[in-house]
N, C-alpha and C positions, 0 to 999 in steps of 0.2 A: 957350617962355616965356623973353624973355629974362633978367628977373632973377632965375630960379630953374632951371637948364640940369636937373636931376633931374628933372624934373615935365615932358615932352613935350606929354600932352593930358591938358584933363581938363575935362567935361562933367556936369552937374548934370541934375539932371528935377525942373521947379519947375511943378505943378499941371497936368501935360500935356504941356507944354513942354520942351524942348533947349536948356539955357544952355550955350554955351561960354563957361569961365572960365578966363579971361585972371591973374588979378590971383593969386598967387604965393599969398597967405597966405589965402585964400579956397579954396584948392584945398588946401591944409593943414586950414581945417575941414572940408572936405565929406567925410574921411575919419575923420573921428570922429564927424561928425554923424550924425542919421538920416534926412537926405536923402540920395536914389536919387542913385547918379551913379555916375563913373568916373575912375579917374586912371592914369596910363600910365604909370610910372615907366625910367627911363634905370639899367640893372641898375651901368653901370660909373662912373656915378655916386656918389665915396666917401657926399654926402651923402644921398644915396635910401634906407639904411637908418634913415639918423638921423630921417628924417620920419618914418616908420612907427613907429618907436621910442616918438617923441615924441607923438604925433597917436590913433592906433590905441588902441581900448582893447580890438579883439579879438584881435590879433595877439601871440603871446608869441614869445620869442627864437629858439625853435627856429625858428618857423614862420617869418620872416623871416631866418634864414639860410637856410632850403632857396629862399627868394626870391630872394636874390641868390648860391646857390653856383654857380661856373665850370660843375661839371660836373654835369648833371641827365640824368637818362633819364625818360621819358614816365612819367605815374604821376597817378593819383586819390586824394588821401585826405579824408575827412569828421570833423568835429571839433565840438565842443559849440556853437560859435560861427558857424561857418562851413566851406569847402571849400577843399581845396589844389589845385591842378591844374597839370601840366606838358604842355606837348605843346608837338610840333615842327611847323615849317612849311619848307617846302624855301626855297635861298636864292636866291633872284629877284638881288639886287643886281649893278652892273655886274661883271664882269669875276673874275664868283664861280663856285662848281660848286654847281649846285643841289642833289648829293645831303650839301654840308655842310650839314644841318638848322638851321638855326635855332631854340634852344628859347623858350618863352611860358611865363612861370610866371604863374598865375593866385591870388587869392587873393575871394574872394566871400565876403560876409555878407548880409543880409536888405538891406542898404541900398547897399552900395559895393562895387563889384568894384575890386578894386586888379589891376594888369597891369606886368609887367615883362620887360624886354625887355635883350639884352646888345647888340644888331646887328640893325640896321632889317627890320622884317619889312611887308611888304607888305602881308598882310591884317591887319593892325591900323590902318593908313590905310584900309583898304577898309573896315574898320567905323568910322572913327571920321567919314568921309565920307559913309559910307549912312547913320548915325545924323542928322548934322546934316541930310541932304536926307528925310527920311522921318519918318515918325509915332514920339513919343516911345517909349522901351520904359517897360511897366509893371514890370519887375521887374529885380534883375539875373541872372538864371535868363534875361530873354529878350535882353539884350546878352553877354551867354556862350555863346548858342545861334549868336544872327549871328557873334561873333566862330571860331568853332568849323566852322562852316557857309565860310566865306569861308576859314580855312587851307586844308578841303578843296580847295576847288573852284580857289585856284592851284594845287594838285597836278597838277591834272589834264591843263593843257599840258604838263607835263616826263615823264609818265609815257606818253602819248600821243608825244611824243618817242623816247624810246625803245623803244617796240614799231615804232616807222616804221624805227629803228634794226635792229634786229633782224630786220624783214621786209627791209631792204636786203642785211644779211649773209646770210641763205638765198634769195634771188635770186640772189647773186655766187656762194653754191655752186652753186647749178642752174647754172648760166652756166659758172664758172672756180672751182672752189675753192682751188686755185693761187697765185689771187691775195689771198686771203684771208693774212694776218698772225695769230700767235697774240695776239701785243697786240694788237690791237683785240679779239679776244673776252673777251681777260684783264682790260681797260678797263672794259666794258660789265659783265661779271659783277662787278667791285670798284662798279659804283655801283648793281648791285640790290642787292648784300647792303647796302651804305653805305642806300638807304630800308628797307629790311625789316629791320635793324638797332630804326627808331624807330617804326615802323609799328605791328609784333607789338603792342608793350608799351601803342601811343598808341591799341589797339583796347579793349586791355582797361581802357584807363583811360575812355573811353567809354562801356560795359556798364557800369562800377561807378558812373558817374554816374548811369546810367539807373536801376539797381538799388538807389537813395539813396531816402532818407526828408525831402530836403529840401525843406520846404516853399517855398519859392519859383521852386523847380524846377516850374511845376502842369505838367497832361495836355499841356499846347500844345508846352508847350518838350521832354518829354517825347519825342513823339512828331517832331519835328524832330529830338534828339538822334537818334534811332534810324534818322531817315533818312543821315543821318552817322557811324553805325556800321554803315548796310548802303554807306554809299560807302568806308569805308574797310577795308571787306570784300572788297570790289571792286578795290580800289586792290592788296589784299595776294594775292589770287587772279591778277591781273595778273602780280606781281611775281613770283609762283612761277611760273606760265606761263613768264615771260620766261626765266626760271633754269633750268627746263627745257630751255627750246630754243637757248640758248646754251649748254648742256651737250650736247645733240645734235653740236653745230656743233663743239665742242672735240672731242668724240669723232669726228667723220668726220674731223676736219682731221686728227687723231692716226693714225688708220687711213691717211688721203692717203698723208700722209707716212713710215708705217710700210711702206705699198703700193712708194712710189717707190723707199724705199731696199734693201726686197727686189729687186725689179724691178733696181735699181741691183748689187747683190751676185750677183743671178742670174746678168746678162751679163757681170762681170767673172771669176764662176765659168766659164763655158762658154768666155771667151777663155783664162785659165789652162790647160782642159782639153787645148784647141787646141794650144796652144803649146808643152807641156808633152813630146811624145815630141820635138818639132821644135828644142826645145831641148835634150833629151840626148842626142841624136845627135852634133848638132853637139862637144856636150860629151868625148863619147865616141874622137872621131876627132883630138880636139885636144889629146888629152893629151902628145904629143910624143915618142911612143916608139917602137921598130922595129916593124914590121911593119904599120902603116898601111895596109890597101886603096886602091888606088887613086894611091898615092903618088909612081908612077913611069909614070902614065898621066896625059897631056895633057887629053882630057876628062872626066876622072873630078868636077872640081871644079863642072861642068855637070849631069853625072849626078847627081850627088849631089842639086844644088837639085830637079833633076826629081821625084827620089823623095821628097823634102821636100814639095814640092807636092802630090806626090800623097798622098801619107798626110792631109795638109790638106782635100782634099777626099773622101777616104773616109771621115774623121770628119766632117767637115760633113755628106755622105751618113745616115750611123749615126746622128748626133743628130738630124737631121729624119727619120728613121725613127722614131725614139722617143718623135718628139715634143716634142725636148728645144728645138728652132727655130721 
């Protein structure tokens, strides 16, 4: 709207019907009225609290600060008037990381869902779109269902995302685990825990909707919820799978690299061992003093390397004896 930038979308249900209302102070009554509808509100909008303030007669000050605080975590609560509801939705937007959640604070009464938003969420256009192209809702128990129904289901590309991810990294081990990087796995586990962070809390917040007494919630929307709490059951079974198996992946790459640098210590030990009589010898005859072997003999400097060599190869001999080559 343009003469009211707080108020994004906000839709009426007049006898059946889907009104989109356009007109700024009309969408200010439809939240005190008790006509069905819905209005979207812009969370960073200073004046978006001041309408609810003003307009609302179910809404008290708590409940509309927990509307607009910065920092929320997923969460269900039920009140004499109406329901609070937070929950996240992954961030679709350009040139964003989908596991910065985007949260949805919800507020519902018998008549008006109020919806507020800090940073464009996707499936709120996806409802506010399937609303205007589809059969009105009767309740807002069944526009909380769709709206609820649709955060899931953008989930479900970016977590399908990354198990593709993850099946590529235990390919490249079968293949090369070599070439695996510990950032990239250290990557991938920072954005499972970043969804299962909102996940956990946005399941339970789901179960306690289910588990309400609110009557405009009936059987239908009900049982819709529940199919939305076995998807994001699913969603969270996933996401432990994934954390599993990129903790497999941590632990071989750990052992790789713990293998190589043995393997690497091993042969620098067995060169030492080599070396080691072939350089006291040398050590021994160079100290500069009378009596020198060899010291007044022309080929003794020849002989000498001979028996050098050979000592070289009777320990090379002994350690592949043992095993040790």
């Amino acid at each position: 709207m343009e003469n009211e930038p707080a108020i994004l979308h906000s839709l009426a249900i007049d006898n059946g019907q889907i009104v989109e209302v356009l007109d700024p102070a009309l969408a200010k009554q439809l939240i005190g009225s008790e006509q069905l509808g819905w209005v979207h509100l812009d969370g960073t909008n200073p004046s978006a609290p001041t309408i609810l303030e003003t307009h609302s007669v179910t809404l008290d000050g708590l409940t509309i600060d927990a509307l607009f605080s910065e920092e929320t975590r997923p969460r269900a609560s039920q009140f004499d008037k109406g329901l609070l509801i937070v929950l996240r939705g992954v961030n679709l937007n350009d040139s964003a990381a989908p596991e910065d959640m985007i949260s949805l604070r919800l507020w519902l009464d018998k008549y008006c869902l109020i919806s507020v938003q800090r940073r464009p969420l996707k499936a709120i256009s996806d409802t506010y779109h399937s609303l205007l192209e589809h059969r009105a809702p009767k309740s807002t128990g069944e526009i909380l269902v769709l709206m609820v129904t649709r955060l899931f289901f953008r989930m479900q590309p970016t977590f399908s995302e990354l198990g593709d991810r993850i099946e590529d990294l235990e390919d490249i081990f079968i293949e090369n685990l070599a070439s695996i990087s510990n950032t990239q796995i250290v990557q991938l586990r920072k954005k499972i825990m970043a969804f299962r962070r909102y996940l956990a809390p946005q399941k339970q917040a789901i179960a306690y909707m289910l588990e309400s007494d609110i009557p405009w919630l009936d059987k239908h929307s009900k049982r819709q919820l529940r199919e939305s709490l076995e998807t994001v059951t699913r969603h969270l079974e996933n996401l432990d799978s994934f954390r599993e198996r990129a903790q497999i992946l941590s632990d071989e790459l750990a052992h790789f690299h713990a293998g190589k640098m043995n393997q690497n210590m091993y042969i620098l030990s067995l060169i030492a061992a080599i070396f080691l009589p072939l350089t006291f010898l040398p050590s021994l005859l160079g100290v500069n003093i009378g009596g020198i072997p060899g010291a007044d003999y022309g080929s003794a400097f020849a002989l000498f390397c001979g028996l050098l060599f050979a000592i070289m190869l009777i320990q090379i001999w002994i350690f592949r004896r043992l095993k040790w080559l």
